[in-house]
Structure formats: structure tokens, C-alpha cells
N, C-alpha and C positions, 0 to 999 in steps of 0.2 A: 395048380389052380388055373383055371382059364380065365378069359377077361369074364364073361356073363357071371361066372361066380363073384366076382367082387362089383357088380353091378347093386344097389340096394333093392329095385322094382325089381330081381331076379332071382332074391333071399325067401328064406320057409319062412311062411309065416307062424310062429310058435300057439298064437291066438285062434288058429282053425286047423290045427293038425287033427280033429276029431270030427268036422264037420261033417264028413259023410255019415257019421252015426245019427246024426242029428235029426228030430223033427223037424216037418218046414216050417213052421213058426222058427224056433230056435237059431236054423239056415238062417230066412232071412234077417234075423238079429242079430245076427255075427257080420254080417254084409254090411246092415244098417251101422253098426257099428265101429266098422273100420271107415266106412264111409264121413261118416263126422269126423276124421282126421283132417281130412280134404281143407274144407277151409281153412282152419287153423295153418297150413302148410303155405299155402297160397297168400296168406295174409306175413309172413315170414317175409314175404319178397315182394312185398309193393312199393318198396323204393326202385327195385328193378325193374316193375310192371311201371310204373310212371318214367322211369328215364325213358325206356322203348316208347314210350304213348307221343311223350315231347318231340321224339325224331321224326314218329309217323306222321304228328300234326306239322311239323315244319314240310315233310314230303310234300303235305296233301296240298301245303302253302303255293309250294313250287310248283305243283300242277303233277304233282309224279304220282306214285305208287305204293301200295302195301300190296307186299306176297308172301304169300303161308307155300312153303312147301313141305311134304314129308311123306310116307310110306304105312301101308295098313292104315290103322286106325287113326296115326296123326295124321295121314294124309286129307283123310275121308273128313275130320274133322276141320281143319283146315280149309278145306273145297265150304263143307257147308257153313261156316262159320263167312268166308266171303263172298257168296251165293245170297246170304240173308240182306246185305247191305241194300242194296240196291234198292228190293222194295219198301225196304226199313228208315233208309236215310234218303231215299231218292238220290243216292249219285249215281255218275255216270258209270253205265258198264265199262268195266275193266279199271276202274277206279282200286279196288280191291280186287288180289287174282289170288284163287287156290291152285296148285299143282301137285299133283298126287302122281308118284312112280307108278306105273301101266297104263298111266293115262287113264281116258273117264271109262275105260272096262274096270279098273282096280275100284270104281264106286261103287260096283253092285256083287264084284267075285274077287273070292282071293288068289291076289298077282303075287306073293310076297318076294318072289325071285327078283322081281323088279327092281327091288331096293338094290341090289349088290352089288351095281355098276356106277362108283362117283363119276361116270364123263356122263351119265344120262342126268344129273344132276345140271351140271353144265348147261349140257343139250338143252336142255328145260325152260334156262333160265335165257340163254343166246334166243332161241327161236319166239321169244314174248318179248326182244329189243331191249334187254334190262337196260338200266339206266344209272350213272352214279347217282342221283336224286330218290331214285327209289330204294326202299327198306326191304328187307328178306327177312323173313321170320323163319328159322330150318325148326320143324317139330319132330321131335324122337325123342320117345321116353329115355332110350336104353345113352342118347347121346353116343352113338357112335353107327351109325345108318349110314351108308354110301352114298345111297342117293342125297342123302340131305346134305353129308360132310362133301362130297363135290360142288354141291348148288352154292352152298356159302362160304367155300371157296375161291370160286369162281367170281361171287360175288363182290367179297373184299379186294380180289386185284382188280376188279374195274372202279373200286370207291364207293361203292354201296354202304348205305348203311345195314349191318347183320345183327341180327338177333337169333340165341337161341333160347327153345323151350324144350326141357328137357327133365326128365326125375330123379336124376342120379345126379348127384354135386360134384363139381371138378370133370367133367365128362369132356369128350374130345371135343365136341360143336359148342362148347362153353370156351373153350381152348382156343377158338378159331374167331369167335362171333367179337366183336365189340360191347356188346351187353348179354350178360347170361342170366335165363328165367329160370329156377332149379327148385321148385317145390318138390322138397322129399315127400312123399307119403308113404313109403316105407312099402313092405315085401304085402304081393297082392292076397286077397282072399284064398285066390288060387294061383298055386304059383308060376309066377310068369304071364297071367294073363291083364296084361297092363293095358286091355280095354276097363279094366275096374277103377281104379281110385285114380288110377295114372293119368287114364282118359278123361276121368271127371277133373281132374286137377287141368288139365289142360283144357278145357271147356269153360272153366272158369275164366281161365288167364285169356285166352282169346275174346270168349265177351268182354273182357275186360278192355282191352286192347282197340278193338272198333268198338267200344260204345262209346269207352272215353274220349278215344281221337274224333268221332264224329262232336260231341258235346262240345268240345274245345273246338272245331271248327264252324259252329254255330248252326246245327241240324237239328237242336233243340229250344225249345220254350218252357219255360220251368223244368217240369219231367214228362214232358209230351214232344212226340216224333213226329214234328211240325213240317217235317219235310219228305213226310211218307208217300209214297206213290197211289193214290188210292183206283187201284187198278181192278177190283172187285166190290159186290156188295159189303162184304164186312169190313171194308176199308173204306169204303165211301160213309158207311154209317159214323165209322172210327172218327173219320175228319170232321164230319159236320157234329158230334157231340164235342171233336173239341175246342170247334168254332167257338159252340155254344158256353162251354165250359170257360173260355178265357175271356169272351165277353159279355156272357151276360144274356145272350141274345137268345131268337125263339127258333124253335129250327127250321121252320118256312127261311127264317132270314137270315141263317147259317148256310142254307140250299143256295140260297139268291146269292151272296157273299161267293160260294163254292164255283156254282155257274159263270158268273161278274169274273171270276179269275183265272177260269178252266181248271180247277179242280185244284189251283194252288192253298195250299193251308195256310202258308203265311202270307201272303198274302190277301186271303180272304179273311184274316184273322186280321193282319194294320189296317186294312180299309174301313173295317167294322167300327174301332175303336178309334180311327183318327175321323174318318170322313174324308180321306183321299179318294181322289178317283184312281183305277187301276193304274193307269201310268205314273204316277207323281207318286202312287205306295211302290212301286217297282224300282224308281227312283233313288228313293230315301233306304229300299232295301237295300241297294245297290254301294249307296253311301254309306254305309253299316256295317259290311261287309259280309252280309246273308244272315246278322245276328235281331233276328226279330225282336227283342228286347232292348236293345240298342235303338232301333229304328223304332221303337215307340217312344223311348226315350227324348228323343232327339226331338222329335217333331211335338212333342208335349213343350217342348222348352220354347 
């Protein structure tokens, strides 16, 4: 038996052995249906998903780093999953980094040779200046990828903190990592194409991953992305409804708040509701620790 045979994301699925007989309704209800395993799987392991969240938010404390690396489909997700941050949480570029084996050709064609060499792993991780402060996320369904089991290696001897995300339990980067993410979701629709359930199980875990670490480091206001970049019209519209939304206000004076702040949300949003001028709400942000809720707090008392 070779290893991929005892892999579980690389088992026959008994539940679509007839699918190609199938009408497309029927298809996609066999799809739909393996699909709902997903969360259920992912929920299995959110004591795991919260250890990793805690290390990310203590990096982010230190000024350091989350990196997603990994190959194919983890890879690509990974990239876009730290691509979204930026204009989502308004942090600094490179704050989050994705690294995907072939480099950004491997985000539009398939490199999958790339993966098979652990020192480009390495290589990956040397040439971005890793740091012991910062966290490595290695994503591979199969947990056992080259490129990822070198990068988090490489990782651990320099004191990094590692994380793996992976769909097979006990897998070699679960082996290696300091915290292992291992939502089974069991053998794909089709077998071995672990862009299915595998991939959505790790799309999950990743959102999961940067939303929470942002929320914990105070990039939100109830359940609004108060620190979003609002770098187009429907992002400009976004901020000043949710000016409008947290105070109350009209949107002429959600505009003037936005303008008055150069496009800052939280801060157009304490000035509104304290009657700070911009510097003294910048201030009190300041004092707060970027947690807008706090700094209304504070200045109510």
C-alpha cells in the first residue's frame, strides 16, 4: 500500500461511486451533500483554530507576521486569503503574506512540480526575512507536500511559531507544526480532487484565522470593518453607511465626518459621537489601543 492510499482526502468515496450516471440535478446533490460535511468537520477543531488565532494576535502585538504557505490549491488559497486583508482590515502590506510554490505563475497555471523540492520551502521563507516572532501557517490537505514540510521546518529551527492545516489526522506537517488544524472531511466527491470539500474546509479555517486575529486586535466595531480602506466607490459608500449606522447620523454628516478624517472610519465614527476634534479622537484612539469601542468608552466616562 503506498502512503496516498492511507491518506483519507485520497479514499473512494462509496457515496458517488455512480455519479456519472447521474442527472445534473442529482450531480449536484450528491456535491451539495458531501459539502455539508464541511462545517461539521471544521467545528471538530476550533479549540485548534483558536490556539493558532492567540499566537497570530500575540505576533500581530509584536509587530511581526502571519504567512500562509503551501502548493496547488492550498497555496492559491492562502495568497488570496492574505491579499484580502489589507483592504478588508486596513493593515499594512506585508502584514499577512501568502507564498505559493512557482511563485505568482502557480496563481493563474498549474506548477504542481513545484511543490517537490522542501529547500524551496526554505528558500521562501529565508528570502521574506522570516522572523522568530512570526507565525507560518504550511497548508496541505494531503500533509505531506515538500514545499510546505521544508518551509515549517525551516521555520521551527529559527523559533517561529508553526501551524499546520491539513485533512488527514496525524499527518507529517501535524508532526512538525506546534499546533495542528486537521478537519477530516473524508474522501472527495471525486477522488483525490481535494479542491472539493478539502478546499472548502480550509477556506473556512483561514477566514477563520484572519478574521478572528484582526477582531482581537481591534479592526472591528461590533460586526463592522471599521478599518477598511475605502479605496473605491463601494467602499466609500460602505464607510459612510457605517458612519451613519453607529451614530445615528445623516449621510451629508457621515461625508463631512469621512472628509474631517481623510477617509478614516474610526475615527469619523469617535468624533461624530464624542465631539472630539480630529486630533484629540486620534489621541484617545491611540490610548485605546486602535480598539474604537474602548475609546468611546473611555471618553464617555
Amino acid at each position: 500500500m503506498s502512503e496516498l492510499d492511507r491518506l483519507v482526502s485520497e479514499g473512494r468515496n462509496p457515496r458517488t461511486v455512480d455519479i456519472d450516471l447521474l442527472p445534473t440535478l442529482d450531480v449536484l446533490r450528491r456535491i451539495n451533500d458531501e459539502d455539508k460535511i464541511v462545517p461539521a468537520a471544521v467545528e471538530k477543531v476550533l479549540p485548534e483554530i483558536a490556539a493558532a488565532v492567540d499566537r497570530i494576535v500575540l505576533a500581530f502585538e509584536r509587530g511581526a507576521r502571519l504567512i500562509y504557505m503551501g502548493a496547488g490549491t492550498s497555496g492559491r488559497l492562502g495568497v488570496l486569503d492574505a491579499s484580502e486583508c489589507q483592504p478588508t482590515f486596513g493593515v499594512p502590506e506585508g502584514m499577512v503574506v501568502g507564498l505559493i510554490a512557482g511563485g505568482s505563475d502557480a496563481l493563474v497555471r498549474s506548477l504542481e512540480g513545484a511543490e517537490d523540492d522542501p529547500k524551496t520551502g526554505a528558500k521562501a521563507l529565508q528570502g521574506i526575512g522570516l522572523t522568530p516572532d512570526d507565525v507560518v501557517v504550511g497548508i496541505a490537505v494531503s500533509g505531506r507536500t515538500p514545499y510546505v514540510i521544508g518551509g515549517l521546518t525551516h521555520a521551527r529551527q529559527i523559533g517561529a511559531t508553526t501551524v499546520a492545516l491539513s485533512c488527514n489526522p496525524a499527518s507529517t506537517i501535524a508532526g512538525i507544526a506546534d499546533i495542528a488544524i486537521s478537519p477530516v472531511v473524508g474522501p472527495e466527491v471525486l477522488t483525490g480532487s481535494t479542491r472539493l470539500k478539502s478546499g472548502t474546509a480550509q477556506k473556512l479555517v483561514l477566514n477563520m484565522l484572519t478574521t478572528a486575529s484582526m477582531i482581537r486586535i481591534g479592526k472591528s466595531y461590533q460586526n463592522l470593518m471599521v478599518d477598511l480602506n475605502p479605496s473605491n466607490r463601494k467602499l466609500v459608500a460602505r464607510a459612510i453607511r457605517m458612519v451613519m449606522q453607529t451614530t445615528g447620523c445623516t449621510a451629508p454628516q457621515a461625508r463631512q465626518a469621512l472628509d474631517r478624517t481623510g477617509k478614516d472610519v474610526k475615527l469619523a465614527i469617535l468624533v461624530t459621537i464624542t465631539g472630539l476634534d480630529v486630533d484629540a479622537a486620534r489621541a484617545a484612539l491611540s490610548r485605546a489601543g486602535g480598539f474604537l469601542r474602548k475609546a468611546i468608552g473611555d471618553e464617555a466616562t
